[in-house]
N, C-alpha and C positions, 0 to 999 in steps of 0.2 A: 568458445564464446568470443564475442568481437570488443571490439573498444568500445563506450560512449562515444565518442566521436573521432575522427580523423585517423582511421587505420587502413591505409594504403592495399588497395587491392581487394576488399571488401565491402559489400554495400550493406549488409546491417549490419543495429549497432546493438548491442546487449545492455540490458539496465540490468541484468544480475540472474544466477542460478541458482540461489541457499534456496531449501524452503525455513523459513524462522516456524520454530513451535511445532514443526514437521518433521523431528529428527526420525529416520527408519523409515519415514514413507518410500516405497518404490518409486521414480519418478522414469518417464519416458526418454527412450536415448535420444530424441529431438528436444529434449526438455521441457518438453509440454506435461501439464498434471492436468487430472481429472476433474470434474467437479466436485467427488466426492472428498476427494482429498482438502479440497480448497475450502467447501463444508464443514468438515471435521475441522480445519485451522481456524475456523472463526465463527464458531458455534462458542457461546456462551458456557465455561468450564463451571460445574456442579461442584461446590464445597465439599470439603473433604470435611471424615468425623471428625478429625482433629480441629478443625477450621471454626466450626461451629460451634465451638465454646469459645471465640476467640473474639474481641472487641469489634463492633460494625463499625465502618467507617464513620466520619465524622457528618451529622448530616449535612449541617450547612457548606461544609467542604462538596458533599457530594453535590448540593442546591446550586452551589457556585459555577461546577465542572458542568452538570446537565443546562444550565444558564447559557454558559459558554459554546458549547455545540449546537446549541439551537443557533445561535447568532451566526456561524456560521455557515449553514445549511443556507445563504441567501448570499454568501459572501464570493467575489470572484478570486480566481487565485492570488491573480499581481494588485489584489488588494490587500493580500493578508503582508502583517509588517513581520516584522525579524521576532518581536516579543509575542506575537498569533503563532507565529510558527513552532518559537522554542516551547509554549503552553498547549501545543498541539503533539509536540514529541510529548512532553511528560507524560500527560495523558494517555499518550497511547503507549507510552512502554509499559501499563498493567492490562494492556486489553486485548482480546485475541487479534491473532493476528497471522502475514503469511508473507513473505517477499519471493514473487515469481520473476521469473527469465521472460524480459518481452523485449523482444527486437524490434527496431525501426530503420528504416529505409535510411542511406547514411544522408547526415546532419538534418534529418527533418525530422517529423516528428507522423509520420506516413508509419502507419503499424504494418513489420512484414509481414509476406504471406505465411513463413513459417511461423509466426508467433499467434496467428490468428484462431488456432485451435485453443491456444491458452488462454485468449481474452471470452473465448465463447462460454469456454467451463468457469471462466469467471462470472458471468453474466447469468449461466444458467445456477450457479448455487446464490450469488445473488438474490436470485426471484426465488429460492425454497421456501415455502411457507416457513419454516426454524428459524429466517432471518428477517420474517417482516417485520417493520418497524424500527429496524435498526438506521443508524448513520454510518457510513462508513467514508473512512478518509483513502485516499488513493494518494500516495507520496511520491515522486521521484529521486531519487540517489544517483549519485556519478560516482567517478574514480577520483583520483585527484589532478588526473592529468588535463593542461587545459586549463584558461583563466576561470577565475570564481565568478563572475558576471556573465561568461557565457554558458558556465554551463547551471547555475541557478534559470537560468532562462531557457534554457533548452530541455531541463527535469520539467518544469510549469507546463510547458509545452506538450512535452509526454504527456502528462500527467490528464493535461486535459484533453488530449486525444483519444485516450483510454475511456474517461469519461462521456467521451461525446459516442464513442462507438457504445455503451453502456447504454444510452438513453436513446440512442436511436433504434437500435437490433434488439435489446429486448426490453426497454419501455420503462425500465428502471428511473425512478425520478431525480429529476437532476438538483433536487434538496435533501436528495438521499447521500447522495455523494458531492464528500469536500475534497477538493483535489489542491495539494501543496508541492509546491517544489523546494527541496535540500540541498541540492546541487551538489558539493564534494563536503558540505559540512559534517555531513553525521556518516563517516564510512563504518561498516559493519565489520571492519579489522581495522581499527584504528593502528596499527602495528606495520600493516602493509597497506596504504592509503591509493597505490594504486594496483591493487590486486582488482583481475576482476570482478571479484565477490561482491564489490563494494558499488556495482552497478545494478541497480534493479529498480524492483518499483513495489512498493511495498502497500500491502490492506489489509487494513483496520478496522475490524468492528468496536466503535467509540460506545455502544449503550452498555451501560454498566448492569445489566440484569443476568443473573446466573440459570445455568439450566434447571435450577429447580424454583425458579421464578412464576 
């Protein structure tokens, strides 16, 4: 895997390899996953028997959160402020979810040709009939190497580069996806801040509906 940015002798850059909520999937030794993979991470989980005796969420909590996502779905990235974004993690750390490996061409935001099979299978489970009417957030993550103002602006970037190849190759609407950049704030080892790990780009499905919805 390569740097987010500025790794001498290399032209792409890695936003990350974990799959989140994918532990034991096979993944490909170019690091590309499949659609189906990417399906299964962000397909709405079915309650468990235990779960189902268990208090519902709060409604007006939930009136408030489906409130908020809507208002987004119209919103541009380098519009969302620092308190949009931290209310945007909350959210989505109880929601499916998946962090792939997408490389870009070094310091732009040009998706490479290696990483191109990943964004396809993301597009193509995207459009599954199982996820229509969903929102889904598209994040960018760094390392920590590299100031915090360039690289919050260069995650954005990504972020909406992903999105824009989304609504154009496969028609995905572009109020379906909110796209935010994290920069080196939220690494995924907070332990080792600039492991590669902590570079990727992470999707969210934000609709709170379960598969037995």
């Amino acid at each position: 895997m390569t740097r987010f940015h500025g790794f001498s002798g290399l032209k792409a850059i890695a936003l990350g390899a974990a799959l989140s909520m994918t532990a034991g999937l096979a993944v490909a030794s170019d690091g590309n996953v499949s659609a189906d993979q990417i399906l299964k991470a962000l397909q709405p989980k079915s309650p468990t028997r235990s779960l189902s005796a268990a208090p519902q969420a709060d409604p007006a909590a939930r009136a408030k959160e489906i409130s908020f996502v809507q208002t987004l779905r119209s919103r541009k990235t380098r519009s969302l402020s620092l308190s949009d974004r931290e209310e945007i993690a909350e959210i989505a750390s109880t929601k499916p979810k998946i962090d792939l490996d997408i490389q870009f061409d070094y310091n732009s935001a040009e998706i490479s040709k290696t990483s191109v099979p990943s964004v396809q299978a993301l597009g193509k489970a995207l459009t599954n009939p199982d996820l229509k009417g969903s929102t889904f957030v598209v994040a960018g993550h760094t390392d920590a190497i590299g100031g915090e103002e360039y690289n919050q602006g260069l995650s954005e970037r990504r972020a909406d580069s992903i999105k824009r190849y989304l609504t154009e190759k496969f028609g995905i609407a572009g109020t379906d996806l909110v796209t935010v950049g994290y920069g080196k704030t939220k690494p995924k080892d907070p332990s080792a801040p600039m492991d590669p790990i902590n570079r990727r780009v992470q999707v969210v499905n934000m609709d709170g509906k379960t598969a037995s919805n």
